[in-house]
C-alpha positions as a Markdown table, in Angstrom:
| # | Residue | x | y | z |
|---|---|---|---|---|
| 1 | Unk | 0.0 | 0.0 | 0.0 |
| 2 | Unk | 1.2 | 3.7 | -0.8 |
| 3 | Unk | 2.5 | 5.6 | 2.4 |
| 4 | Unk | 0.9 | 8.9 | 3.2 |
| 5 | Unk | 3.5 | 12.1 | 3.1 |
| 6 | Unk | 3.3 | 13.6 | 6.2 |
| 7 | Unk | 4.6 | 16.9 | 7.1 |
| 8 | Unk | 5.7 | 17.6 | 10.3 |
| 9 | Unk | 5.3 | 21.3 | 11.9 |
| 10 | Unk | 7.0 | 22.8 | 14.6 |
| 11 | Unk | 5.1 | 23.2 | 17.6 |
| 12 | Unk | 6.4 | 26.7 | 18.3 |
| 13 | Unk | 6.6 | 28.7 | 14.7 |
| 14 | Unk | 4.0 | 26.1 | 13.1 |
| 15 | Unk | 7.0 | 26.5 | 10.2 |
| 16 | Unk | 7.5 | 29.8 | 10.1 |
| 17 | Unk | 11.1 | 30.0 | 10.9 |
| 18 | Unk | 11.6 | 30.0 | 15.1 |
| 19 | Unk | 14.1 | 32.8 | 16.4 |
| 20 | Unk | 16.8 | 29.6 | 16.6 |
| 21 | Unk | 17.1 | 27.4 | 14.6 |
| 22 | Unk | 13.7 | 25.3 | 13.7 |
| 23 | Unk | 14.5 | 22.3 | 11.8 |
| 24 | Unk | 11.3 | 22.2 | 10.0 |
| 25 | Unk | 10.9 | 26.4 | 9.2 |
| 26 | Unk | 12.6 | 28.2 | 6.5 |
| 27 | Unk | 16.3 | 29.4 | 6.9 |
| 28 | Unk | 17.1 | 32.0 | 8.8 |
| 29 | Unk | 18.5 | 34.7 | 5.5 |
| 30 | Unk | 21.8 | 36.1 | 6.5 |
| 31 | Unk | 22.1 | 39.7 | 7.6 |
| 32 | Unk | 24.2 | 41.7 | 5.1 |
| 33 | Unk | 26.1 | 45.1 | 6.8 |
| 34 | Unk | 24.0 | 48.0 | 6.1 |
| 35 | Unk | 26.4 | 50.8 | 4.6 |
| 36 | Unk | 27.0 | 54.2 | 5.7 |
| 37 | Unk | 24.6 | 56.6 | 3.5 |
| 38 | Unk | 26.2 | 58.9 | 1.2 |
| 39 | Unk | 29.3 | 56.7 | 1.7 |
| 40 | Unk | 31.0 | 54.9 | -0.7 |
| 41 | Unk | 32.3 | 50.9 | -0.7 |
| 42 | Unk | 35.5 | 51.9 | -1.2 |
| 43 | Unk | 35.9 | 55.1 | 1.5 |
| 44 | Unk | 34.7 | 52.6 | 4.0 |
| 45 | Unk | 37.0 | 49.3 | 3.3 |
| 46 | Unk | 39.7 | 48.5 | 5.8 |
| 47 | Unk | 43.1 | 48.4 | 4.5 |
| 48 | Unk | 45.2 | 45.5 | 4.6 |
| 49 | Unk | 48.2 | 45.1 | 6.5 |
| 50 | Unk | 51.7 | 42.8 | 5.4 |
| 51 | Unk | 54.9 | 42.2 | 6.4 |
| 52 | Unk | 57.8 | 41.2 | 4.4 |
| 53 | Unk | 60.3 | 39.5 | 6.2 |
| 54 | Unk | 62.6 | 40.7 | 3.2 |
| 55 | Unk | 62.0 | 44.5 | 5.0 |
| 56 | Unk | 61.2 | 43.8 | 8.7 |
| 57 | Unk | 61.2 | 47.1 | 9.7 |
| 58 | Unk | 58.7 | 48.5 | 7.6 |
| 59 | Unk | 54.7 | 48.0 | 7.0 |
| 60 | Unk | 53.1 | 47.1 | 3.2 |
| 61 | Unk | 49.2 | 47.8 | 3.3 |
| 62 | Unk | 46.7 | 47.6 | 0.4 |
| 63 | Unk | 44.4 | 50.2 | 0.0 |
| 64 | Unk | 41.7 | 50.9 | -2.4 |
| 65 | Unk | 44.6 | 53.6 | -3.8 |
| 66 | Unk | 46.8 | 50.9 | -4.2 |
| 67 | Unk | 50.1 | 49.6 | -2.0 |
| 68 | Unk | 52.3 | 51.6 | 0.4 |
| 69 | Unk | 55.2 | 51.2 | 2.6 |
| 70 | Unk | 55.9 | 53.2 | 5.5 |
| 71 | Unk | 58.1 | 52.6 | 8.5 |
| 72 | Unk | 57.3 | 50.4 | 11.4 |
| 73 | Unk | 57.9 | 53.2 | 14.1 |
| 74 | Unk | 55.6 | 56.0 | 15.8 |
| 75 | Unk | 53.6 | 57.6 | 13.2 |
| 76 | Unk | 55.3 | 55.7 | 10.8 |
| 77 | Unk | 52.1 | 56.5 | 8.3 |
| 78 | Unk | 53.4 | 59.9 | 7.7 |
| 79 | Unk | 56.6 | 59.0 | 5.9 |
| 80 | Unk | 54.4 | 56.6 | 3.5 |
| 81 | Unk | 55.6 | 56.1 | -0.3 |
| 82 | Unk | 53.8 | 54.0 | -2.7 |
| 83 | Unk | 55.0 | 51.0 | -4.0 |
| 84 | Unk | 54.7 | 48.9 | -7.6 |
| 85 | Unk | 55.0 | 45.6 | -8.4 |
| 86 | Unk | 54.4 | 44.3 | -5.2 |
| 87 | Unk | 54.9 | 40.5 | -5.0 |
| 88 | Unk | 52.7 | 39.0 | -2.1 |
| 89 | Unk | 54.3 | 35.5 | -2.6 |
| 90 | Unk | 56.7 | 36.7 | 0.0 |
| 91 | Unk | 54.1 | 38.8 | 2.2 |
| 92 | Unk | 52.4 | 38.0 | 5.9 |
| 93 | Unk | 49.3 | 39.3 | 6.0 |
| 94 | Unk | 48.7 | 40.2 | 10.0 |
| 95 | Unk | 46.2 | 41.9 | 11.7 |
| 96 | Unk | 45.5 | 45.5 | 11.6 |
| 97 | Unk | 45.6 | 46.0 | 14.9 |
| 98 | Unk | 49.4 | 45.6 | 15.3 |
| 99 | Unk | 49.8 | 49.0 | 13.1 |
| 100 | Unk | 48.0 | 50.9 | 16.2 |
| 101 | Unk | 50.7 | 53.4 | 16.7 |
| 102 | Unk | 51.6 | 54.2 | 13.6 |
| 103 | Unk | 49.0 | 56.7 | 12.5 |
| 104 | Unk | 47.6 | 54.4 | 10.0 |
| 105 | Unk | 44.2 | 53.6 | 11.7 |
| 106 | Unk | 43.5 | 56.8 | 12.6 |
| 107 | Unk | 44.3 | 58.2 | 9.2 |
| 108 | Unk | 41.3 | 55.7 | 8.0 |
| 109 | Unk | 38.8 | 56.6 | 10.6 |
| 110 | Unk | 39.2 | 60.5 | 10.2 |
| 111 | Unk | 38.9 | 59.9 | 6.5 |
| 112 | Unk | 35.5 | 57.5 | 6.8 |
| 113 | Unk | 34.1 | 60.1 | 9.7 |
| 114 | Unk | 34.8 | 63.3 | 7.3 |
| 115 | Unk | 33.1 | 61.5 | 4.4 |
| 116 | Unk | 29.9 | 60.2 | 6.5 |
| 117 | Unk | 29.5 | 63.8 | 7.8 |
């Protein structure tokens, strides 16, 4: 004899998606950032932070203007100069937060903050 499909509801949601995660409700969609208004994509991305253990003593981040290289010292970010042909075989990427003296971070918040005002 033919089985009968049976569907099984949540007792809680009654499949309408639960605050968890309710095995028989619909996904829970995924939250995408909402972005600054009158800001742009690219005033607002972080830069990204290398070191080359060819030049340990200076920084290489990646910016939406491109690559620079500035010192590894207090406000280091001031004596920046831009670099080409930049091979990132050789390159750790590390964490932003180990530039936090440098002036880098701060040049990048003062930049988004005049641009969202």
């Amino acid at each position: 004899m033919g089985q009968r499909s049976q569907t099984r509801q949540c007792l809680t949601c009654k499949n309408k998606g639960c605050i968890g995660h309710c095995r028989f409700g619909k996904p829970i969609p995924k939250r995408n950032g909402r972005a600054l208004p009158g800001v742009s994509d690219k005033a607002t991305a972080l830069p990204r932070l290398y070191r080359s253990p060819i030049e340990p003593s200076h920084w290489l981040v990646w910016t939406g203007d491109g690559w620079f290289r500035f010192p590894a010292k207090l406000d280091g970010w001031a004596d920046r100069c831009s670099v080409a042909n930049v091979s990132r075989q050789k390159l750790q990427r590390v964490p932003l937060r180990m530039a936090f003296n440098t002036g880098l971070i701060e040049s990048f918040e003062l930049q988004v903050s005049n641009l969202a005002a």
